[in-house]
N, C-alpha and C positions, 0 to 999 in steps of 0.2 A: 223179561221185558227189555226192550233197546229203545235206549233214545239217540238220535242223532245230535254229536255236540261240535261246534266248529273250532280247532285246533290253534292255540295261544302261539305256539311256537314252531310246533311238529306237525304243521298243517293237517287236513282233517282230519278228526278221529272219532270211533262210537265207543261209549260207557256205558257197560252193563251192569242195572242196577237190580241187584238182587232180592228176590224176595225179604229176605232176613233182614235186609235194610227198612224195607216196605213194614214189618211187623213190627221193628223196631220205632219205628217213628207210630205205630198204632199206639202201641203198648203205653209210651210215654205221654202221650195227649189222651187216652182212658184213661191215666194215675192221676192226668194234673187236673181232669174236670171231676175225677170222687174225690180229691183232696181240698177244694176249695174251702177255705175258710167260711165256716155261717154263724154271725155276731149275735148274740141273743143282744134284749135291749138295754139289759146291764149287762157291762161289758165283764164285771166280778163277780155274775150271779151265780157260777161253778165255783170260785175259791171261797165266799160268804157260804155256799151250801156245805164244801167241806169242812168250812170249819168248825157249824152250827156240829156237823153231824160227826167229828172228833172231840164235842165238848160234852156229847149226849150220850155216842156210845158208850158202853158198858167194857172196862177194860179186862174184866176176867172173863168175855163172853166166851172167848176160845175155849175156858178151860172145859171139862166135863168130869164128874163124876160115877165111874165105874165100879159095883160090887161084883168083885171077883168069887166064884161057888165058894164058900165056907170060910171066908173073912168079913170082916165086918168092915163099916165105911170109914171113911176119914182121911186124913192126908196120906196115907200109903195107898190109896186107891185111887187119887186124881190123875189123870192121864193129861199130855196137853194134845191138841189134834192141828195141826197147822192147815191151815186155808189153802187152798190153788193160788198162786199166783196169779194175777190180773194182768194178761198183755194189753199194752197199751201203743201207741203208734203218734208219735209227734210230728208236723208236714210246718216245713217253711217251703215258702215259693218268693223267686224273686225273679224277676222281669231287667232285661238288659238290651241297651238303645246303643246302636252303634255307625257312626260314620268317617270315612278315612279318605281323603282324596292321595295322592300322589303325583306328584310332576318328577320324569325324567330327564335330565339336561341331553336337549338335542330334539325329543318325543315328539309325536305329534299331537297328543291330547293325553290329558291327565286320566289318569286312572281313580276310579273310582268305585267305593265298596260300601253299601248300606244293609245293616238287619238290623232285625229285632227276634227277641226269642226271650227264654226265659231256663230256669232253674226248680228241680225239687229234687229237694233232699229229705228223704222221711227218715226218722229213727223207730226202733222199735227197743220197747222196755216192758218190763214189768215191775211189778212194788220194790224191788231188790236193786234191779242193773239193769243199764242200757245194754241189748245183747246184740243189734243189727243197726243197720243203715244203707240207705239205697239212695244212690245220687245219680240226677242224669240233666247234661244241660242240651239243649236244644234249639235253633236261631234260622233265619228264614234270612237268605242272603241274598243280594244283588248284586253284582258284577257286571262295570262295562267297560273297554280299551285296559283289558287286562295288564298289569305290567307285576312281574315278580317283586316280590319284596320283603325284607326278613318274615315278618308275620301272615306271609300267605300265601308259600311254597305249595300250598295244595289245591292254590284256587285254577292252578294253570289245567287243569284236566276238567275244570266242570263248568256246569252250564251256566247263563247270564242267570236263573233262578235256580236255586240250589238249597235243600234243606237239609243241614249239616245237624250233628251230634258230635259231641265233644265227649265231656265223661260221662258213662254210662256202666257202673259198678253197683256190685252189692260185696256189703262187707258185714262178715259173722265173727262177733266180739267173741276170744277164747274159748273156740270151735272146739276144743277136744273134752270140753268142762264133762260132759255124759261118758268121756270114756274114765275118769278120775275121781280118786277120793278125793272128800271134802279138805283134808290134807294138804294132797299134791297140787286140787286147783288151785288153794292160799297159793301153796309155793310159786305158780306156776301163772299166777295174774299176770294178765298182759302179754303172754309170752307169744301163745298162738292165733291169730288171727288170719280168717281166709279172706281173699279178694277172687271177686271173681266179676268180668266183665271188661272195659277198655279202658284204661289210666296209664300216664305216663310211664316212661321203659324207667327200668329201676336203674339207671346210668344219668349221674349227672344231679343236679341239686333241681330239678325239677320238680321229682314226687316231695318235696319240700317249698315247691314255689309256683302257685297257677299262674300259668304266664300267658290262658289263653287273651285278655283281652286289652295285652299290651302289646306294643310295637317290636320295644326292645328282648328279642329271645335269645332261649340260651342254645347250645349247639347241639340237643338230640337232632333237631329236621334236617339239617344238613349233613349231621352223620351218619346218619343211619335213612334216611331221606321220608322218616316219621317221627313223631316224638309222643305219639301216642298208639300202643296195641293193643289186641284182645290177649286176656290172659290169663292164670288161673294161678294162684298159689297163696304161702303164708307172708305173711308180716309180724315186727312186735318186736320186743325187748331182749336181747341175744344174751346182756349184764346187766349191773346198776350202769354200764357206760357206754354201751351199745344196742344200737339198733341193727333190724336187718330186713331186707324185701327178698326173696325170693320166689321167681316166677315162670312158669313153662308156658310161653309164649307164643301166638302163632306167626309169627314175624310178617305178617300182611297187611301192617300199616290200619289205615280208615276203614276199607272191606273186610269182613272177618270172611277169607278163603281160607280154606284148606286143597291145595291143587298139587300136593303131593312135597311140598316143602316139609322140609324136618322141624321148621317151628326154631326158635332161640329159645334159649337158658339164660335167665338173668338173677344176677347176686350182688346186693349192693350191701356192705357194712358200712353204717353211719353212726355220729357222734349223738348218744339219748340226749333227750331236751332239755335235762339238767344245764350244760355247759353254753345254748343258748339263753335262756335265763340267766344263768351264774356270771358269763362270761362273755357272751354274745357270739359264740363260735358255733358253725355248721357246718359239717363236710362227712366226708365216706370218701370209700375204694368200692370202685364195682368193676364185674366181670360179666361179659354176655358172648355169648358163643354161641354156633349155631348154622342156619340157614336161612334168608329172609327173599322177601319179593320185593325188588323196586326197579322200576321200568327206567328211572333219571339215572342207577347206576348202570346198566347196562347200556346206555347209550351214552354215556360219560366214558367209559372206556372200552376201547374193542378186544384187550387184554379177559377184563374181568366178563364179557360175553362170550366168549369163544372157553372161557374155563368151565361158564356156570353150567350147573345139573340140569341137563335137556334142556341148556341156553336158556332159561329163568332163573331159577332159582341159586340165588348165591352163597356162599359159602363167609362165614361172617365172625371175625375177632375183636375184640375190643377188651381192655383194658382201661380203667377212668380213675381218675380224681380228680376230688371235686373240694373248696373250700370256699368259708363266707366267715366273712367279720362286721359286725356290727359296734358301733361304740358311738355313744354321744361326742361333741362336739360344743362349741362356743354358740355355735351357729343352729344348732339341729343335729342331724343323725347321719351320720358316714356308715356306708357299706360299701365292704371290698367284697369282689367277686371273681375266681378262678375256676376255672374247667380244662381238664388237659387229659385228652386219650391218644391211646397208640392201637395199632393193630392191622389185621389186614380184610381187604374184600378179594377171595380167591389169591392172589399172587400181587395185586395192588398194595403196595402199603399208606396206610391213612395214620397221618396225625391230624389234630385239632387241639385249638388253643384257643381261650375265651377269657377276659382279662374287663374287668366290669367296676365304674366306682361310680357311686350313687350320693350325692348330698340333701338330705331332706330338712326341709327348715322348721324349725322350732315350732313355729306354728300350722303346720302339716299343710301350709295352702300355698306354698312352690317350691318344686322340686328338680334337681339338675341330674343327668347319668350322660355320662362317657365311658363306651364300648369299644375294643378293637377284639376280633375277631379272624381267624386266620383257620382256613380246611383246606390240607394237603394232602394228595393223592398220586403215587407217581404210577400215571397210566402210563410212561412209555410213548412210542410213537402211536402215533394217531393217525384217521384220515387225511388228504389231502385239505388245505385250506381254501375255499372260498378265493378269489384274484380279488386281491386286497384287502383280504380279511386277515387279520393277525395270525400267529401261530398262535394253534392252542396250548395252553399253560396246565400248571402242575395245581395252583393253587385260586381258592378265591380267597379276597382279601378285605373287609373292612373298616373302616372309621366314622363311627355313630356319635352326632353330640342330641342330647335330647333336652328340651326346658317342659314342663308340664306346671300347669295353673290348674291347680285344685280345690273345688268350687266345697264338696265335699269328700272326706278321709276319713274316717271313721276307721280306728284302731282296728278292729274285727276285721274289716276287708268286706261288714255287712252291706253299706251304704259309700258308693262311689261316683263320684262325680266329675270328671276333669274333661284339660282342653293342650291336645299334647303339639307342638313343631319337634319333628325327628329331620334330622339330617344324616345321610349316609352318604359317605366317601368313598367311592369303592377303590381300591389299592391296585389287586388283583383280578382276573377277571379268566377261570378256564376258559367260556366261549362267550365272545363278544368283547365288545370293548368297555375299560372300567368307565366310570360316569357318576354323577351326582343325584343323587335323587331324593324329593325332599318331598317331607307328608304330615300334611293335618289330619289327626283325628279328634273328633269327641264322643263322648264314650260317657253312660251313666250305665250304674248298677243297683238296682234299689229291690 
């Protein structure tokens, strides 16, 4: 199916939306209408029933007594017999309201972006362990007088109504347990875990921070010009002092294509949870390599299009570190925030720098962050410019102050509430000129 969508920047263009999208958005509103919650009239009448019926049952019921041919009975003849494990499946749902205007200094009308959508996250267990989970968010968006801006690099290709997915994974808690002795599993908790579906690139303090319904982001989308792909691998405990993600990727950003791209590799070792806790530190080294699709870098420079593989498909190095420090304060809670990659797209070399400090006040209902942000590319010469349009430059560049009034904060991240002013200073500017651009949103998660 093709729809026609009218072009933010690169004047007209059509979006084909694929089937697999179309199933995907079925799939996820059939799970969220079998999953609704239905309250009996006592809201405890399941846990007073368990517990009448752990006070009643018989705790030797399992056992059984077997006479074996030509012994006699007694304790060398009880056997015990162990029950089937009982799957069971746990569903939270949560609903998310969201509105952002924006004004650009110079603009002719504010930009403006409304949804609503929502969350489920199922677990699945039995009497033992949690062994799965299946998360998928979903939100029904508006858009009108489009204008770029950190949190919405994707909206420039789609239409004034647009139904967006975010994450949408399933994850199998220490997937190798059937191939292992009881043993090796002990040894071996926590170790292996599979993902499979679209979650953040394992580059960058991301897969440790959901950042979809903030303003202020970190630099996967501009580096790699997504920060979410489809993709399939393990996770989990590499030591007592590391973690690790590793993932085979199909580097296609939002659409899951496959159009003959080689896909990325990504490998991120991070610091275990221990030293967050312990010490309030988070960070890794990651590595991704590969081939990806993105149409902003191929028209960013005429360099990296005239290299790429049948002029799409790009050829893609990155290198990353990443580090976070948390530590209370007089005032509330400081967090430092660093991001820094190197590498190349085809023969382009790209750095990025991301430099982040956050003050949260003591009683979690105002909060301050200042960002400076820098993405460097040396595309070389370029097309001719525009009569009186600037030259085009190597770098974008900016200077974010944010204040946020928060009505609710809840430790968990379960129940959200705030009312955010961002202001962004742009420095640098590869094409157009830098400028101001300043955006309320409000935003609840419940």
């Amino acid at each position: 199916m093709t729809f026609p969508v009218h072009g933010r920047m690169f004047g007209r263009m059509e979006r084909r939306i694929s089937m697999w999208n179309v199933l995907i958005m079925f799939l996820f509103f059939a799970l969220l209408l079998q999953t609704m919650p239905v309250y009996a009239e006592n809201p405890f009448a399941d846990l007073e029933n368990g517990i009448a019926a752990s006070t009643t049952k018989d705790p030797f019921a399992d056992l059984s007594v077997k006479n074996s041919p030509g012994t006699a009975s007694g304790p060398a003849a009880v056997e015990t017999t162990t029950p089937a494990r009982a799957r069971r499946t746990r569903t939270f749902l949560r609903q998310e309201l969201y509105d952002q205007v924006s004004w650009r200094e110079g603009g002719d009308e504010p930009y403006r972006r409304l949804s609503y959508g929502g969350e489920v996250l199922q677990r699945f267990s039995d009497d033992v362990k949690t062994w799965g989970s299946f998360d998928a968010q979903v939100r029904l968006v508006h858009r009108a007088a489009y204008l770029p801006t950190l949190n919405d690099a994707e909206g420039e290709s789609r239409s004034d109504w647009f139904l967006e997915y975010h994450n949408l994974y399933f994850d199998r808690f220490n997937a190798l347990d059937a191939f292992l002795s009881p043993e090796a599993r002990a040894k071996n908790l926590g170790k292996f875990n599979v993902r499979l579906g679209r979650f953040y690139l394992p580059s960058g303090l991301n897969l440790q921070t959901d950042t979809h319904g903030t303003l202020l982001q970190l630099s996967n989308e501009r580096n790699f010009g997504f920060e979410r792909d489809w993709y399939a691998g393990f996770w989990g405990a590499l030591t007592h002092d590391l973690n690790y993600d590793l993932y085979a990727m199909a580097g296609s950003g939002y659409d899951l294509r496959l159009e003959g791209q080689k896909g990325l590799l990504g490998l991120r070792v991070s610091l275990a949870g221990k030293y967050l806790y312990d010490k309030g530190w988070e960070g890794g080294v990651s590595i991704v390599t590969g081939e990806r699709i993105s149409e902003h870098t191929l028209m960013r420079s005429p360099r990296v299009a005239a290299l790429a593989d049948g002029g799409r498909f790009i050829e893609t190095r990155r290198i990353g570190l990443d580090a976070r420090h948390t530590k209370p304060v007089s005032r509330g809670t400081m967090t430092y925030t660093g991001e820094w990659t190197a590498g190349r797209d085809e023969e382009d070399t790209i750095y990025t720098q991301l430099y982040q400090m956050d003050l949260l006040r003591r009683d979690r209902r105002l909060g301050y962050a200042l960002q400076y942000r820098r993405f460097f590319q040396d595309i070389g010469a370029g097309p001719m410019p525009a009569m009186g349009a600037p030259d085009p430059g190597n770098a974008d560049a900016s200077l974010i102050g944010e204040v946020t009034w928060y009505f609710r904060n809840d430790i968990g991240n379960s129940n959200l509430h705030w009312l955010k002013l961002n202001v962004e200073h742009q420095l640098e500017r590869q094409t157009g000129r830098p400028a101001l651009v300043t955006t309320l949103q409000y935003y609840r998660y419940w």
